[in-house]
LUMPALUM-794496 format. One record per atom (N, C-alpha, C): residue number from 1; residue in one letter; atom name; x, y, z. Coordinates in steps of 0.1 Angstrom, whole numbers, plus 5000, padded with zeros to 4 digits. Layout:
LUMPALUM-794496
NUM  A  CA  X  Y  Z
...
END
This chain:
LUMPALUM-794496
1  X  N  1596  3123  8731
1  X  CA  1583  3120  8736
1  X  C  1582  3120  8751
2  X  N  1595  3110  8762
2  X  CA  1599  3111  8774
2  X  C  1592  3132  8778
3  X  N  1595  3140  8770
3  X  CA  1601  3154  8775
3  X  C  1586  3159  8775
4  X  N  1575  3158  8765
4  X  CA  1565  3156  8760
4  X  C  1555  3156  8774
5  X  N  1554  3142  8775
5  X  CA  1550  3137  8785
5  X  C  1556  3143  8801
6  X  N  1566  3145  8805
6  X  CA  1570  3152  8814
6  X  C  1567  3166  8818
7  X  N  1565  3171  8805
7  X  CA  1558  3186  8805
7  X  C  1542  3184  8813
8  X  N  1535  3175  8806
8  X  CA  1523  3174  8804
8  X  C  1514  3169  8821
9  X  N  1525  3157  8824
9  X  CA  1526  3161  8837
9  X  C  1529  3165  8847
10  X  N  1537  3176  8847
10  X  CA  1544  3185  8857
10  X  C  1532  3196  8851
11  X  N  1526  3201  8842
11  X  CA  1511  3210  8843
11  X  C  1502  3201  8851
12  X  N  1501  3187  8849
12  X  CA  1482  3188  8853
12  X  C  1490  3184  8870
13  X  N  1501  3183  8871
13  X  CA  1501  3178  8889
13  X  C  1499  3199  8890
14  X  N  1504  3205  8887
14  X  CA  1498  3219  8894
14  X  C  1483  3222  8891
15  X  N  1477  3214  8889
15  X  CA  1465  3218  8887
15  X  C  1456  3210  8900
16  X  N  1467  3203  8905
16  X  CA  1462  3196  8913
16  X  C  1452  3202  8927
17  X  N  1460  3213  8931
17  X  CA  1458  3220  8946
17  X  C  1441  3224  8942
18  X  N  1437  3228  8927
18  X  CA  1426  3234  8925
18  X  C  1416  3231  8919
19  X  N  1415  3218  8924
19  X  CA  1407  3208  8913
19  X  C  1394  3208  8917
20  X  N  1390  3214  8928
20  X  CA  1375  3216  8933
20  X  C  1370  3228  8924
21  X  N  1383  3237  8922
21  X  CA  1375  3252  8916
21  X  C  1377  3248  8902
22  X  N  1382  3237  8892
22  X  CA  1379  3235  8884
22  X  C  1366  3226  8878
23  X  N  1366  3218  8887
23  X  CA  1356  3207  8886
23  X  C  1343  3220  8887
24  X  N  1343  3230  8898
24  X  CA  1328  3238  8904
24  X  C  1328  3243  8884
25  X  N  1340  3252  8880
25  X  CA  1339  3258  8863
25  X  C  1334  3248  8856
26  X  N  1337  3238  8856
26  X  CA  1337  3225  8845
26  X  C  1316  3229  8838
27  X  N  1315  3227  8857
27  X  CA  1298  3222  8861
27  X  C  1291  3236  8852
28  X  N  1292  3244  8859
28  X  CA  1287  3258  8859
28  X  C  1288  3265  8845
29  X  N  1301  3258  8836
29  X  CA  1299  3262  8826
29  X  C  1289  3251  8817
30  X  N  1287  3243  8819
30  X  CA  1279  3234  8810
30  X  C  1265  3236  8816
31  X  N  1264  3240  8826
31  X  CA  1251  3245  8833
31  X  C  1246  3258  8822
32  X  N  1256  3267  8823
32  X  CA  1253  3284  8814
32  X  C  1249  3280  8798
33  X  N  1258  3270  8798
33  X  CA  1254  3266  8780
33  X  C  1243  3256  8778
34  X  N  1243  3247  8785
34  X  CA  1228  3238  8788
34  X  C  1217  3245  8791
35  X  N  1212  3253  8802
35  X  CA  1205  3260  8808
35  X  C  1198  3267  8797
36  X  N  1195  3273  8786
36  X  CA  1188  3277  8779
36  X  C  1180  3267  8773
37  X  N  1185  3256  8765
37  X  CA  1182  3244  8761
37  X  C  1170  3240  8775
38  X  N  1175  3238  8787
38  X  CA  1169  3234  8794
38  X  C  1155  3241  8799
39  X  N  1156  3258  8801
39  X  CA  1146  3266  8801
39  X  C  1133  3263  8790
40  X  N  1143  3262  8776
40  X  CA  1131  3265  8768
40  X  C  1126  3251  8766
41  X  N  1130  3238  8768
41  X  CA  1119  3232  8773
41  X  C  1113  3228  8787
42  X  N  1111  3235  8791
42  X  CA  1102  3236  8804
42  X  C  1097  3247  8803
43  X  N  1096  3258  8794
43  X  CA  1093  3269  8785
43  X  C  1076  3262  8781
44  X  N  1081  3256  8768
44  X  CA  1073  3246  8758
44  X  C  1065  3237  8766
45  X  N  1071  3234  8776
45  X  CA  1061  3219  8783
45  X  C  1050  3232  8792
46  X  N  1054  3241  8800
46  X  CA  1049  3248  8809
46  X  C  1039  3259  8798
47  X  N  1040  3257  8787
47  X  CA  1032  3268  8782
47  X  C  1013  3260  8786
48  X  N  1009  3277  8789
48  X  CA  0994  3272  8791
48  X  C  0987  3269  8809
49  X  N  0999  3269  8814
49  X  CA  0999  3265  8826
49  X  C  0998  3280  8838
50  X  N  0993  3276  8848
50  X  CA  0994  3288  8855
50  X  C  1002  3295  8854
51  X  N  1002  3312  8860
51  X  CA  1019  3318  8863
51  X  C  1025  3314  8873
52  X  N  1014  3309  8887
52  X  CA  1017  3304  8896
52  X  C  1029  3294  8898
53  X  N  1022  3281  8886
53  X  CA  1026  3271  8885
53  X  C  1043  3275  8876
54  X  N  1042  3279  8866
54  X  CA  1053  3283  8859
54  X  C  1067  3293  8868
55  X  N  1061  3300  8874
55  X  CA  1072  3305  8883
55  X  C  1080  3297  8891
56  X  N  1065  3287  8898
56  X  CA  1073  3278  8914
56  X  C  1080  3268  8902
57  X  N  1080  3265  8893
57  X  CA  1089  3255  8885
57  X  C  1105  3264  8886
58  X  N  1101  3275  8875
58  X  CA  1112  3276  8872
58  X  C  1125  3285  8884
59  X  N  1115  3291  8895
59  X  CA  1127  3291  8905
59  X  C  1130  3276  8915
60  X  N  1123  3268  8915
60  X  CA  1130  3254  8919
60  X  C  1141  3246  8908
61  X  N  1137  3247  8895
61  X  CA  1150  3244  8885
61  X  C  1161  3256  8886
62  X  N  1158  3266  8882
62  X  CA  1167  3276  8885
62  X  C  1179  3276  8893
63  X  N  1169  3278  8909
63  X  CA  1176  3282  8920
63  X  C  1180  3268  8925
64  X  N  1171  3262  8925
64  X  CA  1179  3246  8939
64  X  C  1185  3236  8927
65  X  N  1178  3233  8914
65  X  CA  1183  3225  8907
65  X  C  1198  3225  8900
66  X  N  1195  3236  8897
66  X  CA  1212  3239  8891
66  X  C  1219  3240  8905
67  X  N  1217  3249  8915
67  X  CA  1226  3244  8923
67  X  C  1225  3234  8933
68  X  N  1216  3224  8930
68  X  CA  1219  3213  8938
68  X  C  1230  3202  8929
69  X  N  1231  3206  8913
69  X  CA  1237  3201  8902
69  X  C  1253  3204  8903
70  X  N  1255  3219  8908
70  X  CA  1269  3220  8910
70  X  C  1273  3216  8923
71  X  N  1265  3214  8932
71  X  CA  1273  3213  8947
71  X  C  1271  3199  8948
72  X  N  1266  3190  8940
72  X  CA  1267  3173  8941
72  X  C  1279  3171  8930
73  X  N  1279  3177  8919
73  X  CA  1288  3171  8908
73  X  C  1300  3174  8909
74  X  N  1304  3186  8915
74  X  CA  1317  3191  8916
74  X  C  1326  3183  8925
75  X  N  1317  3178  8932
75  X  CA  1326  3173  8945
75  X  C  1333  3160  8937
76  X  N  1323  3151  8927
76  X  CA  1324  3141  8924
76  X  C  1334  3140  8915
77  X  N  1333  3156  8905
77  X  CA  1340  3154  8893
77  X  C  1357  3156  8897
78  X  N  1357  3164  8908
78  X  CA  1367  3166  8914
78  X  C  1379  3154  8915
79  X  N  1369  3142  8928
79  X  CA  1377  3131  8930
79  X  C  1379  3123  8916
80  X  N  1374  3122  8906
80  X  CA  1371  3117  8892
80  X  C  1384  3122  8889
81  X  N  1390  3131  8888
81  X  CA  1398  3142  8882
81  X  C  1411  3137  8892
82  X  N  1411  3139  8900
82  X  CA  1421  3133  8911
82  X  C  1428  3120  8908
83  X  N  1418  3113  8904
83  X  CA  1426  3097  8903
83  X  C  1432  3097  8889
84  X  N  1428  3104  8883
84  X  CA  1435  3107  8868
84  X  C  1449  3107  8865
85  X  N  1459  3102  8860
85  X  CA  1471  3106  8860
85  X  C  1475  3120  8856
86  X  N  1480  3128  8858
86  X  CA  1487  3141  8859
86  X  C  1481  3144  8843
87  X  N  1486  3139  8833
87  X  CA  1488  3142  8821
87  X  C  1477  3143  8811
88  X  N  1468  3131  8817
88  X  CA  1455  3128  8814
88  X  C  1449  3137  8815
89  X  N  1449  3139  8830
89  X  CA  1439  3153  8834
89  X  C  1438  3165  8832
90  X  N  1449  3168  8827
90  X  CA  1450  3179  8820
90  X  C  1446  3182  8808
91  X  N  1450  3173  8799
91  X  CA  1444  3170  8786
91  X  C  1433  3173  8792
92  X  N  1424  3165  8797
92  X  CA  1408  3164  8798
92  X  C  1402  3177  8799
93  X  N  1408  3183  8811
93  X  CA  1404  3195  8817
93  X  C  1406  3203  8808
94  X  N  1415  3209  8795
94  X  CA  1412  3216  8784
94  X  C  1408  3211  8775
95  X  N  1407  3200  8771
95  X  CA  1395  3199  8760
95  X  C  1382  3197  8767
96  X  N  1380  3197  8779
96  X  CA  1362  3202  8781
96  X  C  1359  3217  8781
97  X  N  1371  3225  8786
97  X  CA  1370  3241  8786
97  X  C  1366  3241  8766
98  X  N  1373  3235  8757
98  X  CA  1373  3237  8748
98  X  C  1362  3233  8739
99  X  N  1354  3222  8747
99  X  CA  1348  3216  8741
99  X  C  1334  3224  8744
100  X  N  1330  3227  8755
100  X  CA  1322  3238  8761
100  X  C  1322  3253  8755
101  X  N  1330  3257  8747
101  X  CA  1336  3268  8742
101  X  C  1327  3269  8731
102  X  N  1334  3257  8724
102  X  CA  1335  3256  8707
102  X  C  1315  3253  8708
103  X  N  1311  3249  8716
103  X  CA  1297  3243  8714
103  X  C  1289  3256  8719
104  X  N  1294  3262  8728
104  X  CA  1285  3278  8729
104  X  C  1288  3285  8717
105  X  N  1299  3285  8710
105  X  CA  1297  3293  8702
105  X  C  1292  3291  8687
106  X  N  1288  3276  8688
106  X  CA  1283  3269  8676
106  X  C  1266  3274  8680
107  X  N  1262  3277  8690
107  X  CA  1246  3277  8698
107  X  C  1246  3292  8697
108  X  N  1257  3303  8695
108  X  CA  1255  3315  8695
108  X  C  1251  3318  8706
109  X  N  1258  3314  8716
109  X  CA  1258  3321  8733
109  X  C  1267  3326  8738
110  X  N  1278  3325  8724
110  X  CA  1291  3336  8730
110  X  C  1291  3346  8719
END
C-alpha cells in the first residue's frame, strides 16, 4: 500500500510546476461542455427579443463572461489544487478530466 501511495505522490508532486495550465484546462473544459447548455438557455430566454439586444448578450456571455470565468477561476482552482496533498491532487485532477469526458459524451458533444 506504502509503494501505492508513493507512486501516487511522486505523479501529482510533478504535476506540480503546471498547475496553472491545468486548473486554465480544468475551467475551459467545463466551460466547452457547459456552454451549450448555457447558450441554449439564453437562446430560449432571448427568443423574441431584438437582434440588437440578442447579439450584445450573447458576445458579452461569450466573449467577457466565459473569459472573465477562466481568468478568475483558474487562478483560484490552481492555489485550491496546490494545498492538496500530492496524491490527492492527482486523483482529483483525473477524475475531473474524466468526469468532464464521460459527461460530454453522455450529452453527445464528443
Amino acid at each position: 500500500m506504502d509503494s501505492i501511495l508513493g507512486f501516487l505522490s511522486r505523479m501529482g508532486a510533478m504535476l506540480h510546476p503546471w498547475l496553472n495550465e491545468i486548473a486554465t484546462a480544468m475551467v475551459a473544459c467545463l466551460i466547452v461542455v457547459f456552454g451549450a447548455d448555457i447558450n441554449r438557455l439564453l437562446r430560449r430566454n432571448l427568443a423574441g427579443r431584438s437582434f440588437t439586444l440578442r447579439t450584445l448578450i450573447f458576445v458579452l456571455v461569450n466573449a467577457f463572461g466565459y473569459g472573465m470565468l477562466i481568468v478568475t477561476l483558474s487562478p483560484w482552482l490552481a492555489r485550491k489544487l496546490a494545498h492538496m496533498p500530492s496524491s490527492w491532487m492527482l486523483l482529483l485532477v483525473v477524475a475531473a478530466f474524466l468526469f468532464v469526458g464521460a459527461w460530454a459524451q453522455r450529452n453527445r458533444q464528443v
